[in-house]
ChimeraX commands (.cxc) that place a marker at each C-alpha (Angstrom):
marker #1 position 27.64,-16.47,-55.96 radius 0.5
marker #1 position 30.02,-19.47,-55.38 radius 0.5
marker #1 position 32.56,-20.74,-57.81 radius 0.5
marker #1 position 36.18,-23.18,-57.82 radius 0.5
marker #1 position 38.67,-21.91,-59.67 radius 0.5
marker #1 position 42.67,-22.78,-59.92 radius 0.5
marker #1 position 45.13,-19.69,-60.06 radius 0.5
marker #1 position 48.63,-18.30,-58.69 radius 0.5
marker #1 position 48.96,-15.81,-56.30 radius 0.5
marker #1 position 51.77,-13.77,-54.66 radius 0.5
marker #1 position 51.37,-12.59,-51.10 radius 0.5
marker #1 position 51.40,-9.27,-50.50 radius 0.5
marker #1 position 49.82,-9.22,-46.58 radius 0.5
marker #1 position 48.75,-11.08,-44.29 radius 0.5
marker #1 position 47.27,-10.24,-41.03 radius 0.5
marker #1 position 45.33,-12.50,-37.90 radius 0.5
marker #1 position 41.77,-12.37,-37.78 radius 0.5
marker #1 position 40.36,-13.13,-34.70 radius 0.5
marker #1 position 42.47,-15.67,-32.19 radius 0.5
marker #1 position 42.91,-18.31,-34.73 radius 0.5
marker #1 position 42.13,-17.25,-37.98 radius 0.5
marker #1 position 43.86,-15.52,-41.00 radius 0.5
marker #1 position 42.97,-13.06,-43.55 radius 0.5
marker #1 position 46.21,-12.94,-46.29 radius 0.5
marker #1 position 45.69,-10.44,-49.28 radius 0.5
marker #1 position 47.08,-11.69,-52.42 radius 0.5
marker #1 position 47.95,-10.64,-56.02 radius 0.5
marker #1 position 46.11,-13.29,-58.55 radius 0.5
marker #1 position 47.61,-13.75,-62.15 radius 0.5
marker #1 position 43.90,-13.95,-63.27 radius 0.5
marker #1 position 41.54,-12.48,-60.44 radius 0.5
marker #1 position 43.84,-9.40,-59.21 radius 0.5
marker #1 position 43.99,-8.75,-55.59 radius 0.5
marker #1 position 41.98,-10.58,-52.75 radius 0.5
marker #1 position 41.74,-11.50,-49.14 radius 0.5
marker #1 position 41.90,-15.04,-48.60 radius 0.5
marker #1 position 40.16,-16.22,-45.32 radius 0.5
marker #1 position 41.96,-19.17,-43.58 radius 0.5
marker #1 position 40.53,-20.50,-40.82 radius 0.5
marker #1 position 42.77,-21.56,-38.22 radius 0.5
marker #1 position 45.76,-20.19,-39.94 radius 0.5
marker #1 position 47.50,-18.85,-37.13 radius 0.5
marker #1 position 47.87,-22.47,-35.74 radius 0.5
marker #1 position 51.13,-24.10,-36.37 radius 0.5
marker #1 position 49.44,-27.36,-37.61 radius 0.5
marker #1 position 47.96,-25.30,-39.85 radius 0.5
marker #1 position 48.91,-26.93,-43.69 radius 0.5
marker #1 position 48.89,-23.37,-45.13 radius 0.5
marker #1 position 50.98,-21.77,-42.56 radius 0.5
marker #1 position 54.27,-21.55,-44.47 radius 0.5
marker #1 position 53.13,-21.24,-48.13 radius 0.5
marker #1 position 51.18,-18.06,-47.27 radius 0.5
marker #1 position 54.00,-16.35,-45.66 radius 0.5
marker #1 position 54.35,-12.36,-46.82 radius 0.5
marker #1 position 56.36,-12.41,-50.39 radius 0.5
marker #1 position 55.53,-16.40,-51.42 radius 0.5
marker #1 position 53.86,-17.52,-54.04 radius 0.5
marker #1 position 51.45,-20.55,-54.57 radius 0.5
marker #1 position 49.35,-22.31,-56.64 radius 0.5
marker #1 position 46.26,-23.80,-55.88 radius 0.5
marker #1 position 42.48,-24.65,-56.11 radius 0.5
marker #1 position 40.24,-21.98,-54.64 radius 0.5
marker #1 position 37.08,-21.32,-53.55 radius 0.5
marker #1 position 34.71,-18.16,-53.84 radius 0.5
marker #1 position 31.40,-18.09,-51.43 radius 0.5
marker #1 position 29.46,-15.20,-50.54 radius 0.5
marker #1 position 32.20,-12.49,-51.35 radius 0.5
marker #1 position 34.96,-14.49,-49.78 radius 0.5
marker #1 position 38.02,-16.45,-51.21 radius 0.5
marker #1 position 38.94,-19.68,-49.58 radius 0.5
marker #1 position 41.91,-22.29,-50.20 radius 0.5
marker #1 position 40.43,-25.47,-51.17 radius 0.5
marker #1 position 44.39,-27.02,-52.17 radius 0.5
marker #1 position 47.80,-25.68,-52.61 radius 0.5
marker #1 position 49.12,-27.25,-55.27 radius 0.5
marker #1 position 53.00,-25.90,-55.28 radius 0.5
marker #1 position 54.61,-22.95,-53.75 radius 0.5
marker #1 position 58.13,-20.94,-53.45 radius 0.5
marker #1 position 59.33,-20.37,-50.19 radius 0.5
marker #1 position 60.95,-16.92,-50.66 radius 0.5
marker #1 position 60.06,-15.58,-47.46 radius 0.5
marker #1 position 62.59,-17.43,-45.65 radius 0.5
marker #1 position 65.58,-15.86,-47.44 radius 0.5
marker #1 position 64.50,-12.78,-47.93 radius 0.5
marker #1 position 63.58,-12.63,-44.30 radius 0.5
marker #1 position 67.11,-13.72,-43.14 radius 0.5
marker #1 position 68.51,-10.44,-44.80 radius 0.5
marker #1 position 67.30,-6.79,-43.32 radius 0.5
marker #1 position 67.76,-4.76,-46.55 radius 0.5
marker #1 position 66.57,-7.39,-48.91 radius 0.5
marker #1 position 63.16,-7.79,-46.15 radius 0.5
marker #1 position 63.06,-3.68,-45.65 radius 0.5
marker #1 position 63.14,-3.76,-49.52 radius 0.5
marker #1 position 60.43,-6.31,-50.23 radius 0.5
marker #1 position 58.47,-4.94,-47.81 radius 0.5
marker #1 position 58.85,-1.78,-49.94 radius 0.5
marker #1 position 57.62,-3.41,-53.03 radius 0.5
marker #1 position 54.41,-5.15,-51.31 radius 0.5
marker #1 position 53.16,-2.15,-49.69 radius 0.5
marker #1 position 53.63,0.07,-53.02 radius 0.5
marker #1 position 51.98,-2.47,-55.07 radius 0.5
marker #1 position 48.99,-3.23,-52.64 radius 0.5
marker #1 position 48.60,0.44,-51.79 radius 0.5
marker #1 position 48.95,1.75,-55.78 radius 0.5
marker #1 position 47.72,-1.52,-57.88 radius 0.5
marker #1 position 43.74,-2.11,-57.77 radius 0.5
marker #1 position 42.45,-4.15,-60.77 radius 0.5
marker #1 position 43.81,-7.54,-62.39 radius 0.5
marker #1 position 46.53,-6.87,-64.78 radius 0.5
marker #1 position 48.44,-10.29,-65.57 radius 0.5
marker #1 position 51.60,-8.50,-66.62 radius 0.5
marker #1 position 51.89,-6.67,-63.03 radius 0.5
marker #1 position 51.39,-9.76,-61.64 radius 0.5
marker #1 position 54.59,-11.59,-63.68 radius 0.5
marker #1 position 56.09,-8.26,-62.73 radius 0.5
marker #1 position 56.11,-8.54,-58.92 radius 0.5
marker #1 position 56.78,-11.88,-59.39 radius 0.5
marker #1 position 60.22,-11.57,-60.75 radius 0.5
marker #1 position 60.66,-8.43,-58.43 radius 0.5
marker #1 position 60.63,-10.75,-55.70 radius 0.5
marker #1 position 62.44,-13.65,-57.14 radius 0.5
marker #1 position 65.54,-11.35,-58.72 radius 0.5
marker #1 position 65.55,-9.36,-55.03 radius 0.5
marker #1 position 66.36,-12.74,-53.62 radius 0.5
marker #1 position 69.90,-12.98,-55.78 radius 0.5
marker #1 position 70.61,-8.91,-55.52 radius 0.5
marker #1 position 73.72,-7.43,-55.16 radius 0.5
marker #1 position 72.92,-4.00,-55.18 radius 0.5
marker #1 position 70.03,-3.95,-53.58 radius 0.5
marker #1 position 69.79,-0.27,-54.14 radius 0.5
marker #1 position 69.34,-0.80,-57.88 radius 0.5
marker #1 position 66.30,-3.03,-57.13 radius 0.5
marker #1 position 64.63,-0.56,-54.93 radius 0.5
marker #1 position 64.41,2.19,-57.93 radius 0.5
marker #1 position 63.82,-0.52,-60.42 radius 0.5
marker #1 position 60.70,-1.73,-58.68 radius 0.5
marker #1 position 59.24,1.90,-58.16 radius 0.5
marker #1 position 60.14,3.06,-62.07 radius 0.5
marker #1 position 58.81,-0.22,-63.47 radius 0.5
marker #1 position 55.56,0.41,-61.73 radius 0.5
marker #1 position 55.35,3.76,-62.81 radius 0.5
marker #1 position 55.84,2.51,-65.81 radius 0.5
marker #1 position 53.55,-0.49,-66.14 radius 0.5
marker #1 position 50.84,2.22,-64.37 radius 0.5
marker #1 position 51.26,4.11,-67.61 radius 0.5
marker #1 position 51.81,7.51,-65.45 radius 0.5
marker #1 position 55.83,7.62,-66.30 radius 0.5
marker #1 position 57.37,11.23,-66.43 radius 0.5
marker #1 position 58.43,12.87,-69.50 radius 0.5
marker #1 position 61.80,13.38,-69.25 radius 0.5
marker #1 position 63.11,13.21,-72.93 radius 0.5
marker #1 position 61.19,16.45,-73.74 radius 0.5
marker #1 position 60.77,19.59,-71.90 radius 0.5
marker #1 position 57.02,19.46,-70.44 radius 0.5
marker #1 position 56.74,23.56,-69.99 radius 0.5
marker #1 position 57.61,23.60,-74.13 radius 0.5
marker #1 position 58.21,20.74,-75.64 radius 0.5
marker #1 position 62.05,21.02,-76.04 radius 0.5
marker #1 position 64.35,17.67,-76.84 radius 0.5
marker #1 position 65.97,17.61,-73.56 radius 0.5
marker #1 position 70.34,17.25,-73.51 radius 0.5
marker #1 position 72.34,17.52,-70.89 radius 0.5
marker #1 position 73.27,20.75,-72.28 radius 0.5
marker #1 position 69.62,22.66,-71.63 radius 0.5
marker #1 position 68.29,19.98,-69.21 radius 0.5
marker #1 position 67.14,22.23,-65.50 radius 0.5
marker #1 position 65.76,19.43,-63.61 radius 0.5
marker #1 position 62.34,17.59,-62.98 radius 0.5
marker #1 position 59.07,18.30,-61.72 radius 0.5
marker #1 position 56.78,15.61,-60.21 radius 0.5
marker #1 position 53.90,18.18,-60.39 radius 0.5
marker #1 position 54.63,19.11,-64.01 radius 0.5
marker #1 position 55.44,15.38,-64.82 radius 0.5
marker #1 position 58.90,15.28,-66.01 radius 0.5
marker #1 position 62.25,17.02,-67.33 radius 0.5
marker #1 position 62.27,20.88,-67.70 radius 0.5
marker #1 position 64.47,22.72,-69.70 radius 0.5
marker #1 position 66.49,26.00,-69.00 radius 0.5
marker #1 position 64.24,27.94,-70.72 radius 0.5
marker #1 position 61.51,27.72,-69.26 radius 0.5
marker #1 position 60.85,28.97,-65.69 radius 0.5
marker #1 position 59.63,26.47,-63.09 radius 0.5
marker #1 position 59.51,26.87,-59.15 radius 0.5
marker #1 position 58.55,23.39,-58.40 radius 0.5
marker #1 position 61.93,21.74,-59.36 radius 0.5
marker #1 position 63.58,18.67,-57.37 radius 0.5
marker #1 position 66.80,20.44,-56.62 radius 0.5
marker #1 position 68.66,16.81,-56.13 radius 0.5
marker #1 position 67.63,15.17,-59.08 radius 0.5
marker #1 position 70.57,15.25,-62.12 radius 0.5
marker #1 position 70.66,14.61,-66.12 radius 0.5
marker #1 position 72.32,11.31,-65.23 radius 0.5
marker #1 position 69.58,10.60,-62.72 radius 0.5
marker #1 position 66.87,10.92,-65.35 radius 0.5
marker #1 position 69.01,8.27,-68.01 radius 0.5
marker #1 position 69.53,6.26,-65.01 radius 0.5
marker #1 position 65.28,6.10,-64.10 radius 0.5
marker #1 position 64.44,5.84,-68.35 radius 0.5
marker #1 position 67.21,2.82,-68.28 radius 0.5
marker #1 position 65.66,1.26,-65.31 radius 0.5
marker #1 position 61.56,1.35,-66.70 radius 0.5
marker #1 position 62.59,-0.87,-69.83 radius 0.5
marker #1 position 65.78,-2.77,-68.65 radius 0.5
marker #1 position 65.45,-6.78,-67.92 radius 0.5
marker #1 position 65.40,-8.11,-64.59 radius 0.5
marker #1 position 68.94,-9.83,-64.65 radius 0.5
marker #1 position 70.72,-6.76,-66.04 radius 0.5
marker #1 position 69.77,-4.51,-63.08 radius 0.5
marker #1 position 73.16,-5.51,-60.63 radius 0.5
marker #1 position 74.91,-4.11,-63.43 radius 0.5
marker #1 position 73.67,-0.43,-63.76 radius 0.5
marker #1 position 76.29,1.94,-61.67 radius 0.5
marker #1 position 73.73,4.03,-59.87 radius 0.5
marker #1 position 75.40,7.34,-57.97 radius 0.5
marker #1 position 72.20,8.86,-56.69 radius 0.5
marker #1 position 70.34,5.90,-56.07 radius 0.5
marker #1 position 68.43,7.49,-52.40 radius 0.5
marker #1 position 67.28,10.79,-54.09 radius 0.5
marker #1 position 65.97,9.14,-57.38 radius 0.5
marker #1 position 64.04,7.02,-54.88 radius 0.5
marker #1 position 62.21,9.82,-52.95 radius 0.5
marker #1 position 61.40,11.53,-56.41 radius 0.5
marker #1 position 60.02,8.13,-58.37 radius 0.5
marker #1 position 58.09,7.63,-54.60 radius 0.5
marker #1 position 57.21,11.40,-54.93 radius 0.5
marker #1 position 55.86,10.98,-58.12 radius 0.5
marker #1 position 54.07,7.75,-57.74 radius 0.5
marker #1 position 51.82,9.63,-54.63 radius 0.5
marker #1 position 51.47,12.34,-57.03 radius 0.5
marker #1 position 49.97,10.84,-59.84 radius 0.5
marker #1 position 48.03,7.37,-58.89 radius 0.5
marker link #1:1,2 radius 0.2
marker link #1:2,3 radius 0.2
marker link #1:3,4 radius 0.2
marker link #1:4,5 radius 0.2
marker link #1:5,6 radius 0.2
marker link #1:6,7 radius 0.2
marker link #1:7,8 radius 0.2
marker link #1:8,9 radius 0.2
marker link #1:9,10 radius 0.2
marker link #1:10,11 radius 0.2
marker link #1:11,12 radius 0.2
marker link #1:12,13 radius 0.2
marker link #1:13,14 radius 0.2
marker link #1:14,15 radius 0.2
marker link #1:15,16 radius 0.2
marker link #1:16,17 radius 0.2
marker link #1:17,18 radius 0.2
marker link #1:18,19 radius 0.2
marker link #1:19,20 radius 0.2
marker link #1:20,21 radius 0.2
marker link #1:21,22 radius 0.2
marker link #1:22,23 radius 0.2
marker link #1:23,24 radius 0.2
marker link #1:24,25 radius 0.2
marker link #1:25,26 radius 0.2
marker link #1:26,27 radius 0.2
marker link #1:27,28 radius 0.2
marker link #1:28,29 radius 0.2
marker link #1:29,30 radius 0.2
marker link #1:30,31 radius 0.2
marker link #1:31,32 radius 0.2
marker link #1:32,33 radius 0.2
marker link #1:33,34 radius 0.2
marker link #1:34,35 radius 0.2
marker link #1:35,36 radius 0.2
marker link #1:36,37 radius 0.2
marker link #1:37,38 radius 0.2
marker link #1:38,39 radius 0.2
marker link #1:39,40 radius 0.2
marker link #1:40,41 radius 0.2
marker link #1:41,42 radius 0.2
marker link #1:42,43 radius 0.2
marker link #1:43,44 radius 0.2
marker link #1:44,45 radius 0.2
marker link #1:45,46 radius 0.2
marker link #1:46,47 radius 0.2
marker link #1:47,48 radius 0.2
marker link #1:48,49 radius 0.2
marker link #1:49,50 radius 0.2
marker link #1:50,51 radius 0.2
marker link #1:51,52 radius 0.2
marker link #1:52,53 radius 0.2
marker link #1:53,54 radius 0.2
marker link #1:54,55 radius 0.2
marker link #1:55,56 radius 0.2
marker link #1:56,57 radius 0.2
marker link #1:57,58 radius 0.2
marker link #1:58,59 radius 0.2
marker link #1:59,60 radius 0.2
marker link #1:60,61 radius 0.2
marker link #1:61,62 radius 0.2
marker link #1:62,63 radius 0.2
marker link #1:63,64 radius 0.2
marker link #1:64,65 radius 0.2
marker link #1:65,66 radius 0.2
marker link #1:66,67 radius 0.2
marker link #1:67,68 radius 0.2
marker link #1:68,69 radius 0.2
marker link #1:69,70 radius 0.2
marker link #1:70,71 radius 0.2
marker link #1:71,72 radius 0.2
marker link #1:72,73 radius 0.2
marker link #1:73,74 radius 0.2
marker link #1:74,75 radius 0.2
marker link #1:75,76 radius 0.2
marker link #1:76,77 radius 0.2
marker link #1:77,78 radius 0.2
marker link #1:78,79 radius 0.2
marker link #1:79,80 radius 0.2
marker link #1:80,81 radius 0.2
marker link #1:81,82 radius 0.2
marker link #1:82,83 radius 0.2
marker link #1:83,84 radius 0.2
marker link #1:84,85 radius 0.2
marker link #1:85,86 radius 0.2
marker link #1:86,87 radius 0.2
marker link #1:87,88 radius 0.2
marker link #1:88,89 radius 0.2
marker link #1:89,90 radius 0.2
marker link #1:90,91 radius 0.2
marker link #1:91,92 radius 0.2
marker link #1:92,93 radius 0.2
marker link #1:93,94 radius 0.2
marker link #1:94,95 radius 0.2
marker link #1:95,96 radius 0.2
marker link #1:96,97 radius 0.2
marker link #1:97,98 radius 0.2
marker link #1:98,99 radius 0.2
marker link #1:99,100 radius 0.2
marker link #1:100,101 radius 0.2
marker link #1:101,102 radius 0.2
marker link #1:102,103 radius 0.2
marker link #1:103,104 radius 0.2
marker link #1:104,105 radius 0.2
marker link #1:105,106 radius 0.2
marker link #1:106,107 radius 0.2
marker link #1:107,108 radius 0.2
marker link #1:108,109 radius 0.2
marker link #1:109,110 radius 0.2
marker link #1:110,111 radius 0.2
marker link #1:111,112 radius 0.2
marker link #1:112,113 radius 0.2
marker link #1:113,114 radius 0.2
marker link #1:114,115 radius 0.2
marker link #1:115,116 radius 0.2
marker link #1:116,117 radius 0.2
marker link #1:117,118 radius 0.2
marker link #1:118,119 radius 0.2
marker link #1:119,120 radius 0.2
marker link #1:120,121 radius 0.2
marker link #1:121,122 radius 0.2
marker link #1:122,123 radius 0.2
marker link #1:123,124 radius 0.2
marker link #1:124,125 radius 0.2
marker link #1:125,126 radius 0.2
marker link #1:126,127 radius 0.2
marker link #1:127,128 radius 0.2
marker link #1:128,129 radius 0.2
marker link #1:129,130 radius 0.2
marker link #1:130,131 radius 0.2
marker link #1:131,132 radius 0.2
marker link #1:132,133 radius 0.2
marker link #1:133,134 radius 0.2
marker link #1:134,135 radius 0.2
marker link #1:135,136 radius 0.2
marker link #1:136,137 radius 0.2
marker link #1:137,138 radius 0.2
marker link #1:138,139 radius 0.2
marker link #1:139,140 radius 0.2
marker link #1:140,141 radius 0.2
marker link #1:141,142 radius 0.2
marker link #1:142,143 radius 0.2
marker link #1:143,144 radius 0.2
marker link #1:144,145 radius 0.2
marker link #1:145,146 radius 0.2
marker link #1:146,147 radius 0.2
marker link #1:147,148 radius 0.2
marker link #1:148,149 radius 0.2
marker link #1:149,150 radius 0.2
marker link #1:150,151 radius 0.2
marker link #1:151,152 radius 0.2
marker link #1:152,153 radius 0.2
marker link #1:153,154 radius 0.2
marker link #1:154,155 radius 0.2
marker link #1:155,156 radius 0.2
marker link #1:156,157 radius 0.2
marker link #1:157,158 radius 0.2
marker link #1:158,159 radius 0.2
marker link #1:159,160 radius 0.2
marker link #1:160,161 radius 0.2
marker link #1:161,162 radius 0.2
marker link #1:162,163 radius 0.2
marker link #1:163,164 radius 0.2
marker link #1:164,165 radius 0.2
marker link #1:165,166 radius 0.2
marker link #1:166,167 radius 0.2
marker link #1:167,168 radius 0.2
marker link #1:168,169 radius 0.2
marker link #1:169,170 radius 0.2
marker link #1:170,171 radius 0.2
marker link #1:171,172 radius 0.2
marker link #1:172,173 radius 0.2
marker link #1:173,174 radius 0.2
marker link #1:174,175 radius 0.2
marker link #1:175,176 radius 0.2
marker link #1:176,177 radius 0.2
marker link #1:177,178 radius 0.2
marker link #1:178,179 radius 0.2
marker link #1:179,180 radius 0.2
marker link #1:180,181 radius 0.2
marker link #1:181,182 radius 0.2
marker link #1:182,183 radius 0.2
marker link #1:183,184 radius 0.2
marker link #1:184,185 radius 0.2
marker link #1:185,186 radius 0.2
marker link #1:186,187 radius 0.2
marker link #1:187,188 radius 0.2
marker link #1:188,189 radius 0.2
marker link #1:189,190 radius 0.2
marker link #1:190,191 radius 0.2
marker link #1:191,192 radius 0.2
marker link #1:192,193 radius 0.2
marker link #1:193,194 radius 0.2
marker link #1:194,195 radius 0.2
marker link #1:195,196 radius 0.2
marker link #1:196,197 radius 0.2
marker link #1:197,198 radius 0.2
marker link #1:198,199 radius 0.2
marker link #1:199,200 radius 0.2
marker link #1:200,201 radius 0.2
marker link #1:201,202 radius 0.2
marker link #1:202,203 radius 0.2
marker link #1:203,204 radius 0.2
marker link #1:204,205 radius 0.2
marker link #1:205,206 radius 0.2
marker link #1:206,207 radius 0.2
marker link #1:207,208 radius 0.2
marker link #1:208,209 radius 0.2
marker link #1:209,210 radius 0.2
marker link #1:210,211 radius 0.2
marker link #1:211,212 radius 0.2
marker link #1:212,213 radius 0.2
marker link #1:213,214 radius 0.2
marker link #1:214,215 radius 0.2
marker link #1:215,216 radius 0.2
marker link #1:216,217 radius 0.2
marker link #1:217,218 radius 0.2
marker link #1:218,219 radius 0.2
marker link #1:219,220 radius 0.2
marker link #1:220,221 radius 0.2
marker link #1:221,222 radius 0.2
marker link #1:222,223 radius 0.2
marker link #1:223,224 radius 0.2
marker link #1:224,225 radius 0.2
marker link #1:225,226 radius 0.2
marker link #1:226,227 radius 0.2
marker link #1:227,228 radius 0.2
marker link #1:228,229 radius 0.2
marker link #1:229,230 radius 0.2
marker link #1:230,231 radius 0.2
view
């Protein structure tokens, strides 16, 4: 089966094949995720040797042949590898986000596509890169549909307050109250940590820098925690 098509992808890998050749796995808006076979992409003459760096995205006419995706043109693309790249944390943190989403994301879902887009683009202008990390992770959670409970008890059903809140359970799936007995708690994980991960799975992109996180490394390890658990 052959077949053109135009589309936008976001890179999430990209690896050499052979001595010359390239094999770069992309998220499409449309088609979901793909390897893209360049040949002689390793070569610095190579036309696509920049646009298909690790965290671009591009636009462009492609072709499908016998179970493999080729790039017939690139139409336009954003060069955010360079800047991110210049940065350690803002690099260690995309790399973060492309190896959760190509290790956790498996079929086409337009929306988690627009959603690693601007996880990318708003990680370029981050101030507390922190707050990004955990965004990314609960967002995906989120947009997986797998996101813990953690307004009502999950033992028994209880509203949960700071009052009666006794912490959170990634193999229960969410807040437990202190009624109810439960010996798989994460002892780090506060009341204001659970606000701070609800907050995060619904707030916009450009309001993130502005969220005063005080447990940001322990939230991350239980959303991470939670995300191996239950995908």
């Amino acid at each position: 089966m052959e077949g053109i098509f135009k589309d936008e992808a976001i890179v999430l890998r990209r690896s050499p094949a052979g001595e010359y050749d390239l094999s770069v796995t992309v998220y499409f808006r449309k088609r979901g995720k793909e390897n893209i076979y360049i040949p002689k992409g390793q070569l610095l003459k190579s036309p696509y040797i920049t646009s298909t760096e690790q965290f671009n995205w591009f636009k462009g006419v492609f072709l499908y042949r016998r179970e493999n995706v080729f790039v017939r043109e690139i139409d336009t693309f954003k060069n955010l590898s360079l800047y991110i790249s210049s940065d350690l944390k803002r690099f260690d943190t995309a790399f973060l986000y492309a190896g959760l989403f190509n290790r956790y994301v498996i079929f086409p879902d337009e929306k988690l596509f627009i959603f690693l887009k601007k996880s990318f683009y708003y990680l370029t202008k981050a101030k507390k890169i922190e707050n990004h990390r955990i965004n990314f992770i609960a967002k995906l959670i989120y947009l997986s549909g797998i996101f813990p409970q953690l307004k009502y008890c999950t033992v028994c059903g209880e509203t949960i307050s700071k009052n009666n809140f006794k912490g959170v359970s990634v193999q229960n799936g969410g807040s437990v109250c202190r009624s109810c007995d439960d010996r798989t708690l994460n002892p780090f994980i506060k009341y204001e940590d659970i606000k701070i991960m609800d907050i995060l799975s619904r707030v916009s992109f450009n309001k993130v820098d502005s969220i005063t996180v005080r447990n940001p490394e322990k939230i991350e390890i239980f959303l991470q925690d939670y995300l191996k658990e239950k995908v």
